[in-house]
C-alpha positions, 0 to 999 in steps of 0.5 A: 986958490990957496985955502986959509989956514986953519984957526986953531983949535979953541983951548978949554977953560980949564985942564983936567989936571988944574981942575983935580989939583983945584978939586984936591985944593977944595977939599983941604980947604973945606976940611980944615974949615970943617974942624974949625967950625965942627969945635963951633957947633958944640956952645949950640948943643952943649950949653945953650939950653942950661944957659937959657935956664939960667937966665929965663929962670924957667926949665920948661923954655929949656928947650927954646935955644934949640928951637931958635937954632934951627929956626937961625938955620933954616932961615940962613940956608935960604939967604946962603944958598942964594948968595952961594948962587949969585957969588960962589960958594966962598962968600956965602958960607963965609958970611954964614959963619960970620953971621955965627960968630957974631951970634956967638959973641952976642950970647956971651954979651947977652950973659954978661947983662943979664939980657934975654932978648939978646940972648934969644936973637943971638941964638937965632943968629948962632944958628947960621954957622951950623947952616954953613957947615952942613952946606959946605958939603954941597961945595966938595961935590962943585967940581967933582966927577960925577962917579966921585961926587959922593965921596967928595961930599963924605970927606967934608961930612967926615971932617967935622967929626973931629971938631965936633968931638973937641968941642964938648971936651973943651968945656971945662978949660973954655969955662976957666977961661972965660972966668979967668976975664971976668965972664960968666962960665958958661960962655966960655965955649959961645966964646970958643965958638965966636973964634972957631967960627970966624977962622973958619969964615977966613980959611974960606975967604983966604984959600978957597980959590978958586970958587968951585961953583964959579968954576964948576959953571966955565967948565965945557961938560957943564952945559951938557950936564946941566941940560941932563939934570934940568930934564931930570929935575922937571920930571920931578921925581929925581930931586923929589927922592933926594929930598924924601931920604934926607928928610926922613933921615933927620926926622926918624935920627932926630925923633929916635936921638932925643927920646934915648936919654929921657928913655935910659933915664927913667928905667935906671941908666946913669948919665954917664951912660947916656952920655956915652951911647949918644956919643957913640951914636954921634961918632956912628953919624959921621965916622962912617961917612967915608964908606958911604960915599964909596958904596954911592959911587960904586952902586948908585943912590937908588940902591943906597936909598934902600940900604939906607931905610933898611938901616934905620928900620933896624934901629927902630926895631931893635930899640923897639924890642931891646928890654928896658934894661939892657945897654948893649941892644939901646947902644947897637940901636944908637949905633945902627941910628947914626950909620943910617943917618950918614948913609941917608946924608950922602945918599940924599946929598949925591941925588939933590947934585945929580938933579939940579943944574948948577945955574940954580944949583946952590939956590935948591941945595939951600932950600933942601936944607931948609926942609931938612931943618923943619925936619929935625925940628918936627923929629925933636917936637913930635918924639916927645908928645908920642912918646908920651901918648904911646911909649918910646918902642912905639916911637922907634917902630913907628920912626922906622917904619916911617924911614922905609918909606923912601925905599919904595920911592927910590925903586920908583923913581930908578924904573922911570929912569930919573935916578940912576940904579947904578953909575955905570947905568 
């Protein structure tokens, strides 16, 4: 009796050299939407605020445009992240910066008339492109190795330094043009900020093929994985550690970040030295991001969840005990405030992936993001009324002290064996 032959072996959805050169092709794409949108976000933090001033003939509502942000953020990270999850990661950052775009081009319309209900709505819907491009990190990791997944995500975190740092130096020829077609000044970069944001969108719904969350999900490791990190994600204290280091790392960054310049201000400094320590302070955000995610990848998150609240209590200790008058100690602290910041990101980022199955994936990585918006909101409201009651160094103190706090978290969870101590563990 003759045996039938053999069916042939079942060919994988996909190659591991189409799944690096497809990893290879998602990143550059992601990249270059990053620059594009990075140039975006700066209408929201450069000009938003004297606008709205202008137009509420109020600078006690200065403050609002930063709160409606984050509100637009907060929302649009719940509706991005769902539909990331039902469609893929291309059209739910798509639509998040199309939804800024229009916000943006809202904004500029609202001056034209004079009208501050729009302008308020408009901002809120603005807040949707900074959603989008903070989640666009999430998608770098999508089919990244796991013992790469951290420097997938710095290099789209790196990427918006660029546009990030264009965007506020462009504020005077986007001002020029926005009067040169009749429009008031300061729309100038809303406007730069509606074009950046649509590109962005167009770079994503033309290039990003294939969808790295759809293709994450055909891949054969991905059933293994996900069963890995739903036992993970039920015990509760993986994700939960991811959650603690980005959220506390936005609160203490955001807290620490506001307070500096009305700080300088007030014991002599100029603007323009204000100005330049937090722009170091924001280049110390994102430069770094690289660095973090080799140091993730080659001794794990817990350990880097330690390294992180190490670093952000040495900032607050040291602009806790820097003198009023010296601009060297408030700079390193700034400085020493951005490293943590973006060791915290990628640290939080890598064990939020690591925790969740990618069937839910997008959806929790969007509502981490929304905790993290709360976060910087609660940061930016509380520095002030502490300050207030008490002094900045006891703010910084008490923010680093406060940041520390995920260190014992971390340590915990690695010894109930929900985060690993190191990737070769």
């Amino acid at each position: 009796m003759t045996r039938p032959p053999l069916a042939p072996a079942r060919t994988p959805p996909a190659t591991i050299p189409s799944i690096s050169a497809a990893q290879k092709r998602t990143l550059t794409v992601l990249v270059v939407s990053q620059v594009l949108s990075g140039v975006g976000l700066a209408a929201g933090t450069t000009v938003a605020g004297l606008l709205a001033q202008q137009m509420l003939h109020s600078t006690s509502l200065s403050g609002l445009p930063i709160a409606l942000l984050t509100a637009g953020s907060a929302v649009a990270a719940i509706v991005i992240g769902r539909l990331s999850q039902r469609r893929g990661r291309r059209p739910g950052l798509a639509a998040g910066y199309l939804t800024g775009a229009l916000g943006g081009a809202g904004v500029v319309v609202a001056a034209v008339h004079a009208n501050p209900a729009l302008l308020l709505v408009s901002l809120f819907l603005y807040g949707a492109g900074t959603t989008s491009n903070l989640q666009a990190r999430y998608a770098g990791a999508d089919l990244a190795a796991p013992h790469q997944r951290a420097r997938a995500t710095s290099t789209v975190i790196v990427a918006t330094t660029a546009g990030g740092i264009a965007g506020p130096l462009l504020t005077t020829p986007a001002g020029h043009l926005a009067t040169a077609v009749h429009l008031p000044e300061m729309t100038g970069l809303f406007l730069l900020a509606t074009a950046a944001f649509t590109l962005a969108a167009l770079t994503l719904l033309i290039w990003l093929r294939p969808d790295p969350l759809t293709l994450a999900r055909t891949l054969p490791a991905a059933s293994d994985e996900g069963a890995a990190a739903a036992s993970a994600s039920r015990s509760g204290p993986g994700l939960l550690v991811g959650v603690v280091v980005l959220v506390l790392s936005q609160l203490v960054m955001v807290a620490v970040m506001t307070m500096t310049p009305i700080h300088m201000h007030a014991h002599g400094f100029s603007t323009a030295a204000s100005g330049l320590v937090i722009a170091l302070h924001t280049g110390s955000m994102y430069l770094p991001s690289p660095l973090a995610g080799r140091l993730v990848d080659r001794y794990g998150p817990t350990v880097m969840s330690v390294v992180t609240a190490g670093t952000l209590l040495a900032a607050g200790v040291i602009a806790a005990l820097a003198p009023d008058d010296s601009f060297a100690l408030i700079t390193l602290a700034l400085v020493l405030l951005g490293i943590g910041w973006s060791f915290g990101l990628v640290t939080g980022t890598s064990i939020v992936t690591n925790a969740t199955h990618l069937a839910t994936r997008a959806k929790t990585q969007g509502l981490v993001d929304v905790a993290i918006a709360i976060a910087g909101a609660v940061g930016g409201l509380a520095s002030g009324i502490v300050a207030a009651a008490t002094s900045f160094p006891i703010l910084t103190v008490t923010s680093g002290v406060l940041a520390f706090a995920a260190a014992p978290a971390a340590v915990i969870a690695a010894r109930k064996g929900t985060v690993r101590v190191s990737p070769r563990e």
